[in-house]
N, C-alpha and C positions, 0 to 999 in steps of 0.2 A: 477624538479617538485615542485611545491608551496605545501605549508603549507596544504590546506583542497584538496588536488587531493590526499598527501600522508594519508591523515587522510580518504579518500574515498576508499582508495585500502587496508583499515584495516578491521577484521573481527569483529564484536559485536559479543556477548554470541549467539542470535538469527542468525546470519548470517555465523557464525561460519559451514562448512559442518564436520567438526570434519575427520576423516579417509578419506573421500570422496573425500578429494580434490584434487588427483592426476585422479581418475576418473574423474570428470566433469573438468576437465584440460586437461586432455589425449582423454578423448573416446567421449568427445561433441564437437560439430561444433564449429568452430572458430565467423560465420558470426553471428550478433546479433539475426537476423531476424531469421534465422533457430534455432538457442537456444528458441528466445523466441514461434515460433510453436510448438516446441517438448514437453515444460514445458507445453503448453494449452492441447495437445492430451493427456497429463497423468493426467490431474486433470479434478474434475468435479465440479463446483459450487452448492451449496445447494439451490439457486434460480431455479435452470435448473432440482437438484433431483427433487424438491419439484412439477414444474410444468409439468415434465414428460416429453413425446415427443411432447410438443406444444409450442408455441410462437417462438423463436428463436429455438428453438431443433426440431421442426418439419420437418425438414429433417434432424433428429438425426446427426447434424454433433459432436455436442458434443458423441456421442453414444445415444445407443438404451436402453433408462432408465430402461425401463422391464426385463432388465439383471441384473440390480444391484442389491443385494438381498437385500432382505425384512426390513431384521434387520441393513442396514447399515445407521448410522449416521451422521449429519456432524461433522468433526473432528478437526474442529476451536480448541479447549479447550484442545484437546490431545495433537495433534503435532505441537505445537507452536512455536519449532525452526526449522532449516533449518537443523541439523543433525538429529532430529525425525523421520522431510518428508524422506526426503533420507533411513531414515536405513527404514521405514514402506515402502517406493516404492521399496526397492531390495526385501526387505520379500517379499510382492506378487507375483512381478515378479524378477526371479533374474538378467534380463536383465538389471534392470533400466530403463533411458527414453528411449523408441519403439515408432514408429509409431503405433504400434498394439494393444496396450494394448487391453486388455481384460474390459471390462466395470468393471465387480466386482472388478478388479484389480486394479482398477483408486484410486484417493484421494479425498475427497469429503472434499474442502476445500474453502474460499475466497478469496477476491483481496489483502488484507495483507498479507496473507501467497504464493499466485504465487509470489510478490514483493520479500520478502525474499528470494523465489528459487533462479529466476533471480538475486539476488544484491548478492548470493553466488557465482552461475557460473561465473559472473562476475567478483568479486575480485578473484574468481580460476584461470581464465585467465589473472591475474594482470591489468585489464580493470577497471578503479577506477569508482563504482558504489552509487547508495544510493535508499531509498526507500523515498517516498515523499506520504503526506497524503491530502486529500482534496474534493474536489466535483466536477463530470460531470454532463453535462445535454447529455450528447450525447447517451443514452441509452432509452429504451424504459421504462419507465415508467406506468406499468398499474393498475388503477385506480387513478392517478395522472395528475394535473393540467399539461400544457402545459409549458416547461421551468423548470421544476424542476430543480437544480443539488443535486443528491444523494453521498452519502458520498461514497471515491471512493481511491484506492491506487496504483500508479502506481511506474515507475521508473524513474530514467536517471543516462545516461551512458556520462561518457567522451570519444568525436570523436577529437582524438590528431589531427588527420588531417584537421579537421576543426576548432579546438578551441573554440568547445560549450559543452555543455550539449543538450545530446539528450531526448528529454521526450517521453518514452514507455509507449502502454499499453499493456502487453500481456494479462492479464486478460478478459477484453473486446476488445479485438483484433479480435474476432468471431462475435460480437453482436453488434456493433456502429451503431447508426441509420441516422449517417452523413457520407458522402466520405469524409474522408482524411486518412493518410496511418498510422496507431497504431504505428508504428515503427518510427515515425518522429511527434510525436503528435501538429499540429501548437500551436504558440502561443496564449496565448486568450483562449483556446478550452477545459482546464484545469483551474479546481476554486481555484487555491491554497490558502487554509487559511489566509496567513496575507495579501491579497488585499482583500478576501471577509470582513475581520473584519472588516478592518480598511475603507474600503466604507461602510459598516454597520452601523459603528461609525460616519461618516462624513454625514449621511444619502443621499448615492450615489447607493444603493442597499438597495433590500425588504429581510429582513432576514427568511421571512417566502417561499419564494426559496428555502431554502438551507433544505433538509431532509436527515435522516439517517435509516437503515432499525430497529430502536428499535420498535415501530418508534416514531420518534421525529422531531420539526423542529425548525427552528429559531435561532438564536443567538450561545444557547449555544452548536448546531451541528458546527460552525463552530467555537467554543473555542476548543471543544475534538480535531476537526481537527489542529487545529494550535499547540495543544503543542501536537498530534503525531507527527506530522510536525519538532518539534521541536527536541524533544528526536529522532526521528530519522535524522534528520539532525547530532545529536552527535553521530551517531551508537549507536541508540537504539531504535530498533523498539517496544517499547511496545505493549503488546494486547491490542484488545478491553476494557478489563472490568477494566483496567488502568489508572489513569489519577492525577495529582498532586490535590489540594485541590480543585483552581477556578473552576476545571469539573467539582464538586461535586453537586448534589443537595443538596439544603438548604443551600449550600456556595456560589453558582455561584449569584443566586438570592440577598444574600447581599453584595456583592461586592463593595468595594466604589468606588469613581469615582476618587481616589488618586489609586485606586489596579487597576482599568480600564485603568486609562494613562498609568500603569507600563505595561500592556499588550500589550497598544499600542505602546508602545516603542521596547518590542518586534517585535511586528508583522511590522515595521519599518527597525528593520535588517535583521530579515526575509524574506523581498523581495530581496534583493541579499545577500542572504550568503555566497556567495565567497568574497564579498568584506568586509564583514562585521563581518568574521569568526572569529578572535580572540575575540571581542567583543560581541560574541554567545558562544564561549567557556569560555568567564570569568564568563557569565551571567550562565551557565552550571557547575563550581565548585564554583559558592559562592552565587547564588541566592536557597533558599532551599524549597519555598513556588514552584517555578518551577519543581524543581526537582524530590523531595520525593513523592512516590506514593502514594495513596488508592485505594482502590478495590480487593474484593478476601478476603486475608489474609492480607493484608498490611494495614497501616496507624491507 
């Protein structure tokens, strides 16, 4: 096994199921597709709370919103790792992942955190995994321009058998407003960050396409996406409210066009990081402007 398959089957802090892992190793399906169904019927997204039993929920396959009680949150900010999900999904129910859950019982979380589930179960079953950050347009967008892609987080899995990278969605795996199978995402069909920048840059793409739910558009959505892209490409899935300096407001904006090449030269090796993996990890223990975070408490 190559250099970044064994660095795929390694755990992050975030990916880390801590005690768990002999459970979702032992008691969960082997086949991708059934993993990634089971992880969707336990969670509920805060787009789907917030709009109740309508749009895509209207024949409550997500469940019946009216059950979830009153005072529950979304919980993006609490359970931010993949051991938090887990030990708060045994608390409710102690079965773990059911088909049945209980609506109140669910997690009321986003597509970063179903990613981390998935890229946990996955290095549980020594299946080398990663979470990848970026933009679809394949969802319903409403009150939005036709062609949007919203900022979006999915997976891929190593298929030995085939010798690729599979790209999953299980998160929008319920709600695609296109045929094709979430579990085999085609190519093309996913905006990964260093093709939209660097067509941004080349002026090959309209950056005002590219939206996030802050909400925000343009350019600097698909900078946040690229160095999530990035840090997690090294096994680190950052949150949301993270991001090294260039994310920054009032820094992104002065950026020079010597800090801009150095981004595009990222987003250059970025488009195949298997080939280009040591020279993403160099760039990872000695580039520090990439690295080091702000947001929160930090920086």
């Amino acid at each position: 096994m190559n250099k970044s398959l064994t660095h795929y089957l390694e755990f992050s802090m975030y990916t880390n199921p801590g005690l768990y892992k002999n459970l979702l190793r032992e008691n969960l399906p082997d086949d991708v597709r059934k993993i990634g169904d089971l992880v969707r019927r336990n969670i509920i997204h805060r787009t789907t709370l917030a709009a109740g039993n309508t749009g895509t929920n209207s024949d409550k396959r997500f469940g019946d919103m009216n059950k979830v009680p009153w005072y529950r949150q979304p919980e993006d900010d609490i359970l931010v790792t993949a051991s938090a999900m887990l030990a708060e999904l045994y608390r409710r129910d102690s079965r773990g992942f059911v088909e049945n859950r209980k609506e109140e019982d669910k997690l009321i979380l986003t597509c970063r955190f179903v990613s981390i589930l998935m890229a946990s179960i996955l290095k549980s079953k020594d299946i080398p995994a990663r979470v990848r950050s970026g933009n679809a347009s394949y969802f319903e967008m409403r009150g939005k321009l036709k062609g949007v892609s919203a900022d979006h987080w999915i997976n891929q899995y190593w298929n030995d058998k085939e010798n690729r990278w599979v790209n999953i969605d299980v998160d929008g795996s319920w709600s695609l407003n296109e045929k094709f199978d979430p579990y085999d995402v085609p190519s093309g069909r996913f905006d990964f960050p260093a093709d939209a920048w660097l067509n941004i840059r080349e002026g090959k793409d309209d950056p005002n396409r590219f939206w996030n739910a802050k909400p925000e558009r343009g350019s600097m959505v698909v900078l946040w996406s690229l160095f999530y892209d990035f840090h997690s490409l090294m096994n680190n899935e950052i949150n949301y409210i993270q991001g090294p300096a260039p994310t920054r407001y009032g820094v992104f904006e002065k950026l020079t066009e010597k800090e801009l090449k150095e981004i595009d030269g990222l987003a250059r090796l970025m488009r195949d990081p298997d080939k280009n993996f040591e020279k993403l990890e160099k760039i990872w223990e000695t580039n520090k402007q990439f690295r080091l975070l702000r947001g929160g408490l930090l920086g």
